[in-house]
C-alpha positions in Angstrom: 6.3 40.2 93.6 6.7 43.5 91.9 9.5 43.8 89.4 10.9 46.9 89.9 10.9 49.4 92.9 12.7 52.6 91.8 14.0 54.4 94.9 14.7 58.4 95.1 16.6 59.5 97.7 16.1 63.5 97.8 16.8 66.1 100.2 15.6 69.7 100.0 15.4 70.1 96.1 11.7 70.2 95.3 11.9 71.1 92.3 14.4 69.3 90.7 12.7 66.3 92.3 9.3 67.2 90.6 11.1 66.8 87.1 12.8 63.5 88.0 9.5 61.8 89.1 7.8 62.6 86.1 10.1 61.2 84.0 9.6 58.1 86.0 6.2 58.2 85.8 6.9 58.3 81.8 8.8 55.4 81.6 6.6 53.5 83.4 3.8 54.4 80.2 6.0 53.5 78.3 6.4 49.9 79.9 2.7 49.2 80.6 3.2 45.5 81.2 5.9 45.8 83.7 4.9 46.1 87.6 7.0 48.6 88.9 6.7 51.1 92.2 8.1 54.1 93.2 10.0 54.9 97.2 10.7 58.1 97.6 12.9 58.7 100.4 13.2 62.2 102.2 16.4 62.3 104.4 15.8 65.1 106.7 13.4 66.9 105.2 12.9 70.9 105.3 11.0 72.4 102.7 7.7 71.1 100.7 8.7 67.4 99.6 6.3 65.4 101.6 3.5 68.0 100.4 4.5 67.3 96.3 4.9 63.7 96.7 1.2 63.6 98.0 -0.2 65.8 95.6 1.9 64.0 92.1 0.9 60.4 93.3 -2.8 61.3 92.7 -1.5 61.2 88.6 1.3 58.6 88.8 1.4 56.0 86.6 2.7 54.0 89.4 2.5 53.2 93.3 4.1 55.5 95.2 5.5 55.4 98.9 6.8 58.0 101.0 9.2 57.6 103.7 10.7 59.6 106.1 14.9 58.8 107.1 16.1 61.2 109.8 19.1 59.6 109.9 21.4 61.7 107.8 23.5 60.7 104.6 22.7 59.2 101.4 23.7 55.3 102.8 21.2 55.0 105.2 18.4 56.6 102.7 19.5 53.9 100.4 18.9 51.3 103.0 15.3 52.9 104.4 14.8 52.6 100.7 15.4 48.9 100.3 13.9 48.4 103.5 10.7 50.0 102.1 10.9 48.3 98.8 9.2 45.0 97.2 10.4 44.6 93.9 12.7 41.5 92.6 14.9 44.4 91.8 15.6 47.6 93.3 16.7 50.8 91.0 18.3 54.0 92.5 18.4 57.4 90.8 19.1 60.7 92.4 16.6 63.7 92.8 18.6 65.9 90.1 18.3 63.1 87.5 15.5 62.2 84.5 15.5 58.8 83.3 15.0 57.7 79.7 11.8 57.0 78.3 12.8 53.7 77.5 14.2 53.0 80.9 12.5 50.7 82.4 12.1 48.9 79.5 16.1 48.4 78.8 16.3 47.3 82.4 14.2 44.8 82.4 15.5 43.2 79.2 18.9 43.1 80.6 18.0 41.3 84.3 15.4 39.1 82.5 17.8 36.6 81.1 20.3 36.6 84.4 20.6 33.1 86.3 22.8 34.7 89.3 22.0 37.8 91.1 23.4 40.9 89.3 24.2 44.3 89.6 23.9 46.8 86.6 24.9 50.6 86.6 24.0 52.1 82.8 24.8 55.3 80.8 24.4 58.5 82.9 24.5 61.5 80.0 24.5 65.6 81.1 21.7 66.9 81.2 22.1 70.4 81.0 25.0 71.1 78.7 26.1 74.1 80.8 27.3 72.0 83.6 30.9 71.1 83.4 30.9 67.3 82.4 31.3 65.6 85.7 29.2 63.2 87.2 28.6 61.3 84.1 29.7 58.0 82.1 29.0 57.4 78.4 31.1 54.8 77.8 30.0 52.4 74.7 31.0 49.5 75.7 29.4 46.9 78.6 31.8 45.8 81.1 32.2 43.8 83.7 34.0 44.7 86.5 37.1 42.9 87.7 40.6 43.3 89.0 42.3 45.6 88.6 39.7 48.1 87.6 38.5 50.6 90.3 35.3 49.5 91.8 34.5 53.9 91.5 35.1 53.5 87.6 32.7 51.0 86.7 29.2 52.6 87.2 27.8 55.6 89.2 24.9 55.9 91.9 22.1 57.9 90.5 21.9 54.9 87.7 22.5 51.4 89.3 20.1 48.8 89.3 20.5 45.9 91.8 18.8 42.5 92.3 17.0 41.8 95.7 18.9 39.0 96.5 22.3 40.7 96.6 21.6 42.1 99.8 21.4 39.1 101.4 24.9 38.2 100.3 26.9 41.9 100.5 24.1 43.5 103.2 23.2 47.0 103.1 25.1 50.0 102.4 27.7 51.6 104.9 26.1 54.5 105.7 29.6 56.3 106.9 29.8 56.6 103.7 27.4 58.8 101.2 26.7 62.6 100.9 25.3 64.0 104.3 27.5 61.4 105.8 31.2 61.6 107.4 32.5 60.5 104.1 30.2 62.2 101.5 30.8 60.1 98.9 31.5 56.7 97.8 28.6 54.3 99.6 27.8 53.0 96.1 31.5 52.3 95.1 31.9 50.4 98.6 28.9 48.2 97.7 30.2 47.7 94.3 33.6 46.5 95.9 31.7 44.4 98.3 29.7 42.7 95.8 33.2 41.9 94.0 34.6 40.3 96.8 30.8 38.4 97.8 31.2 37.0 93.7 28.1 38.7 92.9 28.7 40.3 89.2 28.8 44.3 88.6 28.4 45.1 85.0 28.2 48.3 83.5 25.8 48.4 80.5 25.9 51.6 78.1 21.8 51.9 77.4 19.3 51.8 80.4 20.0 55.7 80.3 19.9 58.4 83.1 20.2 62.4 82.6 22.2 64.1 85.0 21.5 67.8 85.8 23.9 68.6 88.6 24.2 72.0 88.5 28.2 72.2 89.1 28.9 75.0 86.9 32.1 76.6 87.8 35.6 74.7 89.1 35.4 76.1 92.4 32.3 73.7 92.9 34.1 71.2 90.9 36.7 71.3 92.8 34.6 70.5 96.1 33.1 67.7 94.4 36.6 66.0 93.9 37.3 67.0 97.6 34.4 64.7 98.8 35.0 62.0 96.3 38.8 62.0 97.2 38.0 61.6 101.1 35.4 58.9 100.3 38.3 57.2 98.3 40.7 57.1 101.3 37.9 55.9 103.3 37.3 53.4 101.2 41.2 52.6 101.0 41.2 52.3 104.6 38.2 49.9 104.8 40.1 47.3 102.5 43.4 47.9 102.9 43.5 44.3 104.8 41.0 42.6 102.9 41.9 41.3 99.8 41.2 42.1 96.3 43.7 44.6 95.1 42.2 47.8 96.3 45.6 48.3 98.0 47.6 48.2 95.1 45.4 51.9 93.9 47.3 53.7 97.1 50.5 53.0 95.1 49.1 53.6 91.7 47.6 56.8 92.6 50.7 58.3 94.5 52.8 57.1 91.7 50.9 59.4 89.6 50.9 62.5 91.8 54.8 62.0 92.4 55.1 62.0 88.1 52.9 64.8 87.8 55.3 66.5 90.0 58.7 65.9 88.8 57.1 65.8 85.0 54.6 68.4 85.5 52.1 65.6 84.1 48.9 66.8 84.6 45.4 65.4 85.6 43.6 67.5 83.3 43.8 70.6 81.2 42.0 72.8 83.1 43.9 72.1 86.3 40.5 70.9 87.7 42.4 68.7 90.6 45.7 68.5 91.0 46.7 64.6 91.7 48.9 65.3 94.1 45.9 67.0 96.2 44.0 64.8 95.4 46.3 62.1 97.5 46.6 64.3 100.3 42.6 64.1 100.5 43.0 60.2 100.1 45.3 60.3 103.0 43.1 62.6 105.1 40.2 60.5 104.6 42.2 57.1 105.4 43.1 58.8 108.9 39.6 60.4 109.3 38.3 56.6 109.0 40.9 55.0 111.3 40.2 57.8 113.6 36.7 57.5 113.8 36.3 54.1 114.1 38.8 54.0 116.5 36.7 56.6 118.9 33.7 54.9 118.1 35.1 51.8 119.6 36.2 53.2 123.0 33.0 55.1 123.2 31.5 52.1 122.6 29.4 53.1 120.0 28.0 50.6 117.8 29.7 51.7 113.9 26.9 51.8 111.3 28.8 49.7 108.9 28.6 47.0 106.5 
């Protein structure tokens, strides 16, 4: 079996995904011993993507695949990924990422030594220091993730690595949730949590290092960005609320929060990026928006796409 499949979901950003699969390609010469492939997923393409990927496989230092997912949102191009892949473990970055030389390298020393099937999320650093500092964690320290962290906290999607085998125990990813989806955010945070509850361990590891060029440069954009990750959060909310596990006990937490920043003007962050108590009435939106929608899906008797 190969060891690593590295999966890029990508949508309509040629260019940025020309920069991300060269790195990849460069971590792979830097790893010569390691047998590692490369998916590249386009969900719902438009512009030139299939056209690059044939012409920079000729010079890869890897397999490549191409495949097609019509199906929109970033969950189910996660899963034609997996479904597409054959390595004992399958890595995900994003299109507007560049992965460390050493990469591959640091990932496979961490999995090698593993007797249960693990997840791993690693360091995601900015890559263009004019981009606000979002989408990033550069914590030092490795963690593993237990109650009562937030699943969202303890790694992020463009860097998570995750056995082969944990699908057969948590199952794909819920592709209502994911950007391009009705919740367009949060499909890695739900598998996370699933994993949690399924026993399997999610550890966050501060090497195995991904660069993040995102491109949100003012806090109108910013603010959008917390929009989507707020409704994906009530979503998620929603999902569990009955479950188990102690996601419920964050509804409280969070709204204890906005009512303090109200009454003692305690605010989320200097610039006045997101107000918290916005920020709940998103949570709120999206736990309705999910109830709602798999309510109608139900009487329509369509079949929900979820995990």
């Amino acid at each position: 079996m190969t060891d690593v499949t590295i999966v890029v979901c990508t949508r309509n950003r040629v260019d940025a995904l020309h920069r991300c699969l060269s790195s990849i390609s460069e971590t792979k010469l830097q790893c010569p011993t390691a047998k590692a492939e490369l998916v590249v997923v386009d969900n719902g393409p438009s512009d030139d993507t299939r056209d690059l990927v044939s012409t920079w496989l000729r010079s890869a230092a890897l397999p490549v695949r191409f495949v097609e997912e019509r199906r929109p949102g970033l969950g189910a191009a996660r899963n034609a990924g997996v479904r597409n892949a054959r390595g004992r473990l399958i890595a995900f970055t994003d299109d507007d990422c560049r992965v460390a030389p050493n990469y591959l390298s640091d990932m496979l020393r961490h999995f090698n030594g593993d007797k249960t099937p693990t997840i791993r999320g690693g360091r995601v650093e900015l890559g263009d220091p004019t981009d606000l500092p979002l989408g990033i964690k550069v914590d030092d320290a490795e963690v593993l993730f237990q109650y009562p962290m937030h699943p969202g906290l303890i790694a992020l999607g463009c860097n998570m690595v995750i056995h082969r085998d944990v699908f057969a125990h948590v199952g794909p990813f819920d592709e209502r949730f994911g950007s391009g989806a009705l919740f367009k955010a949060s499909e890695e945070v739900d598998f996370f949590y699933r994993a949690y509850l399924s026993k399997v361990p999610v550890i966050y590891v501060p090497d195995m290092v991904v660069y993040h060029f995102h491109g949100r440069k003012t806090l109108d954009v910013a603010r959008a960005h917390y929009w989507n990750y707020s409704m994906g959060t009530g979503a998620l909310y929603a999902k569990y609320l009955f479950a188990g596990g102690g996601l419920h006990k964050h509804i409280y937490w969070d709204l204890r929060k906005a009512i303090r920043e109200i009454v003692a003007h305690d605010g989320f962050d200097e610039q006045g990026l997101f107000s918290r108590p916005f920020m709940m009435l998103q949570v709120f939106k999206g736990m309705a928006m999910f109830w709602a929608s798999s309510t109608i899906g139900q009487f329509r008797g369509h079949s929900v796409p979820e995990a």
